[in-house]
N, C-alpha and C positions, 0 to 999 in steps of 0.2 A: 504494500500500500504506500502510498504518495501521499503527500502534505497538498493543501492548497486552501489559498484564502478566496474569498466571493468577496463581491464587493460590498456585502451588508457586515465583513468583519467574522465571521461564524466558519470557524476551522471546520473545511469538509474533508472526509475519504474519500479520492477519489484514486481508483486501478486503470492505471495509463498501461497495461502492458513492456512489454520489454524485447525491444527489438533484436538489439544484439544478445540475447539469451540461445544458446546454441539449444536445438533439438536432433532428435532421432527419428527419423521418417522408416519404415519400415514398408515394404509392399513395392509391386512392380505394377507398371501403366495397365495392364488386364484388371489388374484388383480393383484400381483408380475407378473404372468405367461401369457406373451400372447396368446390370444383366439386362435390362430393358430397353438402353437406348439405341435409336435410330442407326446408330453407327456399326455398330454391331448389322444392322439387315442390309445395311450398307454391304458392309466387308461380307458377310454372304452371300449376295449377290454377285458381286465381282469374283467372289473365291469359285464359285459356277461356272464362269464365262470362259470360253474361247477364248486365250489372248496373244495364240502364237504369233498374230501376225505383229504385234505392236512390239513383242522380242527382236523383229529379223532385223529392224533399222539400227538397232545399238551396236556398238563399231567396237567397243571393249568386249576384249572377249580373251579366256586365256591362252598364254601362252603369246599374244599379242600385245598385251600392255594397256597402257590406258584406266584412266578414274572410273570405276564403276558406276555405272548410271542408277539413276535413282528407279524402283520396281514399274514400270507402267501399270500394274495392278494396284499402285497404293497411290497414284498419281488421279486414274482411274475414281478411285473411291472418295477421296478430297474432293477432288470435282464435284463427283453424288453429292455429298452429304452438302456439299457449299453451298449447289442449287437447290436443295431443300432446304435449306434455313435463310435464304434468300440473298448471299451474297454472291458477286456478282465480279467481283474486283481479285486480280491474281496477286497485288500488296496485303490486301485482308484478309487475303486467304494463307498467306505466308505470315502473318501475325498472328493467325486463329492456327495455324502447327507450332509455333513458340509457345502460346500462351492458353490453352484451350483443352482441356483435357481431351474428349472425343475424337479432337484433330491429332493430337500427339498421338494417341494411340492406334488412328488409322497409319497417322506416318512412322508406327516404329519406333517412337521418339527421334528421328533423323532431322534434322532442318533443310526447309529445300526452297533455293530461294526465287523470287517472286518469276523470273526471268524464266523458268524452269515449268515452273504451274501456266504461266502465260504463252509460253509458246504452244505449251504441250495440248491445251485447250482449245484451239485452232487452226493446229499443223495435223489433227487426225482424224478427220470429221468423216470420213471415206470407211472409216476400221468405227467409228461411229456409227454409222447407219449401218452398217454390217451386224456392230453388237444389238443394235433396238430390231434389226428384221428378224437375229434369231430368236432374240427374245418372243417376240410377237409369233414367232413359228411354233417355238415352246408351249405358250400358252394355247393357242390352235390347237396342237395335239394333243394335249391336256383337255380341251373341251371346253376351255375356260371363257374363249374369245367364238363367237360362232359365227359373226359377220352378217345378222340375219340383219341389222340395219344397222349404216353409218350415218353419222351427222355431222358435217362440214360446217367451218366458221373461220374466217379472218378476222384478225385482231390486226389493230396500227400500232405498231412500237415506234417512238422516239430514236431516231437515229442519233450519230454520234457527229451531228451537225447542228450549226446555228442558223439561224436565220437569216442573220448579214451575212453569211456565209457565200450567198446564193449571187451570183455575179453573172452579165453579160459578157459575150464575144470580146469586145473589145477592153473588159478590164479583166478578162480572165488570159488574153491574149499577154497583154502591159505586166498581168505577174506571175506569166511564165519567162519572159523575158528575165525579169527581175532574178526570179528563182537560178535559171539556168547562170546567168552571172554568178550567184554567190555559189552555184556545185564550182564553177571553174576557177574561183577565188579563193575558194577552202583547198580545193586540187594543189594549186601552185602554192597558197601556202606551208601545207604539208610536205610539198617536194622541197623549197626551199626550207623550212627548221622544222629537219623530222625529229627533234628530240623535243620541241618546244613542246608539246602535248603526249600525253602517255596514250599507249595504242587501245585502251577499252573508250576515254572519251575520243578518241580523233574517230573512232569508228564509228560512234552513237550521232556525234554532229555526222560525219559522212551520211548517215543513212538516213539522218532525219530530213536535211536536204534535199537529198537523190528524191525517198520518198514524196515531200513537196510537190518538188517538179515533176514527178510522173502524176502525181495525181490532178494537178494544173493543166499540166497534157492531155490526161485522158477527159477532165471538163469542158475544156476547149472543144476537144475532136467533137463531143455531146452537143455541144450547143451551133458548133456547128453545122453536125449534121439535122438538127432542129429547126435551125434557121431556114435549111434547106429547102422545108417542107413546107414550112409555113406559108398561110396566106396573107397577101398582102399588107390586109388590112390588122393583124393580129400582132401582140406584141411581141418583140424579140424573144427569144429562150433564154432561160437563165439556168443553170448548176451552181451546186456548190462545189468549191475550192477544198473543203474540207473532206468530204464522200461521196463523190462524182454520182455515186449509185443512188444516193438517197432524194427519194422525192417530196416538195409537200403535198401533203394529205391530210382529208377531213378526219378528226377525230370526232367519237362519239359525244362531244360536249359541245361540239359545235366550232373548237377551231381548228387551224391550220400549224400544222408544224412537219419540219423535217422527217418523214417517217420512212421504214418497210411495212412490207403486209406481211403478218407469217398467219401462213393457212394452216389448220390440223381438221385433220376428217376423225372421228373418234367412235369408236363400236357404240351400241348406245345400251346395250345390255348389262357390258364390264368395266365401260370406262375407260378403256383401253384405247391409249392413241394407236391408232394403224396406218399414219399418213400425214408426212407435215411438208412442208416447203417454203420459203422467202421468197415474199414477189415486189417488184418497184412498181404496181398494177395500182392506182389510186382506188380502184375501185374491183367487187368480186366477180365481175360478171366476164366470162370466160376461160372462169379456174377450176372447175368444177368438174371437167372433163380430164384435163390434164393431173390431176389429183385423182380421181376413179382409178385412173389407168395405173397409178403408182399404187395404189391396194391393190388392184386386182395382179402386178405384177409382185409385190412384197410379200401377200399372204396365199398367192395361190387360190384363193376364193372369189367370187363375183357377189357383193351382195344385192341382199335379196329387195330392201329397199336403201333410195338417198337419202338422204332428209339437208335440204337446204333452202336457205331463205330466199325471200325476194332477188335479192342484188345475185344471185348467182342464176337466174332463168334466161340464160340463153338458151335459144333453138336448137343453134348448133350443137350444141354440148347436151341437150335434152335426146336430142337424135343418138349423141355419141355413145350417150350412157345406155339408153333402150334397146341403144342394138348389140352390146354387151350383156345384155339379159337383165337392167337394172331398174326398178322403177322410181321414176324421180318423184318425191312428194316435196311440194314447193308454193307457195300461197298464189294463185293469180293475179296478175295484176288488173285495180280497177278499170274497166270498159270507161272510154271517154264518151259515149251513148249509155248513158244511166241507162236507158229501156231495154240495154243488151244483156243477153244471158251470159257471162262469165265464162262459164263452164261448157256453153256452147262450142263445138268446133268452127275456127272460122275459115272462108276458102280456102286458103294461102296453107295454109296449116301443113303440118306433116302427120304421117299418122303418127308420130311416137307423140308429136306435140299434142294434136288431139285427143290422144287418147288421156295424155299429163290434164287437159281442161277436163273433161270428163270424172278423169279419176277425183280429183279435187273436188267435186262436185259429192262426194260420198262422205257421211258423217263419219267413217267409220275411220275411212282415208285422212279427216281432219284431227282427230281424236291424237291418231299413229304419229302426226306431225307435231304433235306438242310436244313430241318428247325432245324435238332438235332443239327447243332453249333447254331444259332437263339438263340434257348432255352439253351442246356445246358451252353454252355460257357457265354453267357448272367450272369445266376444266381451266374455260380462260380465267374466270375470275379466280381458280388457285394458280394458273402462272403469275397473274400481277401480285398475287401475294406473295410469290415465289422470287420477285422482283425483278420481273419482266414488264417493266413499263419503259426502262429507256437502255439502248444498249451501249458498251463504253467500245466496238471493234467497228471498225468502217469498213464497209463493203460488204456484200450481201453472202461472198463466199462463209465469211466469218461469223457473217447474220447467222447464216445457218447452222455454222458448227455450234456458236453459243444453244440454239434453239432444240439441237439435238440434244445437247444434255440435259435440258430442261424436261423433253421427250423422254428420255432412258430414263431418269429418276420417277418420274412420274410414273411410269409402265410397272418402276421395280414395285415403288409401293404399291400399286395397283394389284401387282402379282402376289405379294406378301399377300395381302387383304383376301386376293380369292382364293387362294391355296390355303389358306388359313380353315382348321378342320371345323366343322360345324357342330355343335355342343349341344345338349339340352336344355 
């Protein structure tokens, strides 16, 4: 116990503890970790998986030399757990393996630093979608996933663009110029006092540069070829300097901001995503086809119905899907002749589309359709919780490998939840 005085004068006890008081910690990072948490289904999931191919790239091997690379299985699982507790950043996630117990104990207690977890997360998106189709094939043959209906939905995520960002022809021209000047100014620097800078910053300025000016370059070419197109009377194109790829798009609150679309088609039975993709598309209407085809190609099944909203009822794609064996259930849109029957076929019509007015016109068929908000806004609203509302990688390539992990944790727990034994 400590002395201290209050300012009324009235000697208190007060127990400050005692920092440099040495103790005995006893136990290993398994014992740390309760039996119950997340991380743990984590690491069994990934202890499951295929992961020969993410071995064959590491260059250390014996008898050859070289630093031992860090497990891709545990690299793997950090990622899982990251995106289920919604961070998002390869620095955070390299603070949460310091300081974190579930993180130390997926890494082994190893420290791995941020530059490692951030390459690693969208240099393998390819061995990514590989691991969520087998998953997704797993569950199929388990009987867990039955594909008797999907529900398609896009969501608008925040790109990793601003708003000023977004520049015309002729100032995106002015600062490539600019750009390309300062690569060939750093270049002749470096050749002239190559000791003046040590070689891990002379390479991070090299490359933030370089990157710059390709991405100035490839805005340009964009608004170029935009320009092209255009009619007369409409105004110039504009990109942005920062993620060439990224468009503005209407969000659900009504404004505009730098965004992607990422689409997910989702079983509606299990929950289960069976189909996602990144699109620069403002809007859904012509994704809906292009997405069918990647389930029916991923799981080997056709289902049995669609389920998508308004913005996705294209003809074309209503055609696509029908003659894949698919039936699309989708709201009509309202007849500009209030006195018109809706659900009526009109001339012009195809029979798949006709048949799509007609079905709609069944309570039973409308009933079947409520399940797409169920399902799809169910899922999206756990990725925004998941902290999918703005991404920190530019470009859609990397849109998408972020979006796949989002996918593979999702499905894992998904798969825990139905495999999980049924009780009385």
């Amino acid at each position: 116990m400590t002395d201290a005085h209050c300012p009324d004068g009235i000697l208190r006890l007060i127990n400050r503890g005692n920092r440099n008081q040495e103790t005995m910690v006893f136990g290993c990072l398994d014992d740390q970790l309760p039996v119950e948490h997340r991380a743990r289904v984590v690491d069994d999931a990934v202890s499951g998986m295929d992961l020969s191919e993410f071995y064959v790239g590491i260059a250390a091997h014996a008898g050859g030399g070289g630093r031992p690379a860090h497990d891709p299985g545990v690299l793997i699982g950090l990622w899982l757990l990251a995106t289920l507790d919604g961070y998002g950043s390869a620095r955070e996630l390299s603070r949460l393996v310091d300081e974190h117990i579930a993180y130390r104990w997926l890494a082994h207690g190893e420290r791995i630093s941020y530059h490692t977890l951030s390459s690693f997360r969208v240099d393998h998106a390819t061995k990514v979608d590989r691991l969520l189709t087998r998953l997704i094939a797993a569950l199929v043959s388990e009987g867990l996933v039955t594909m008797d209906r999907v529900a398609q939905d896009g969501m608008k995520v925040r790109a990793a663009a601003g708003a000023a960002s977004f520049h015309r022809q002729q100032s995106l021209a002015e600062a490539l110029v600019e750009a390309e000047a300062q690569v060939a100014a750093l270049a002749q620097q470096v050749e002239a006092r190559p000791d003046e800078i040590s070689a891990r910053p002379r390479a991070a300025r090299e490359r933030a540069t370089r990157e710059r000016a390709e991405r100035l370059e490839k805005a340009l070419g964009l608004v170029m070829e935009l320009d092209a197109k255009r009619e007369a009377d409409t105004k110039p194109a504009r990109a942005s300097s920062t993620d060439p790829e990224a468009r503005v798009m209407k969000h659900g609150d009504g404004g505009f901001r730098p965004s992607v679309n990422v689409q997910l088609a989702t079983d509606v039975d299990s929950q289960v995503i069976v189909g996602v993709s990144v699109s620069t598309a403002g809007s859904d209407l012509g994704l809906a086809a292009p997405m069918h085809s990647q389930i029916v190609e991923r799981t080997g099944l056709v289902p049995k119905d669609y389920l998508v909203d308004g913005g996705f009822t294209k003809h074309d794609d209503i055609d696509a899907i029908d003659a894949a064996g698919t039936r699309v259930l989708a709201p009509i849109p309202k007849p500009k002749d209030k006195d018109r029957d809706p659900h009526q076929p009109r001339p012009n019509d195809s029979p798949a589309v006709a048949a799509w007015r007609i079905r709609m016109g069944d309570e039973a068929n409308k009933i079947l359709y409520h399940l797409r908000a169920a399902t799809a806004e169910c899922v999206n609203a756990l990725f925004r919780n998941r902290g999918l509302r703005a991404l920190t990688v530019r470009g859609t390539d990397k849109s998408y490998a972020c979006t796949l992990w989002q996918v593979l944790a999702h499905n894992i727990m998904r798969a825990t939840v139905l495999r999980r034994p049924i009780t009385a």
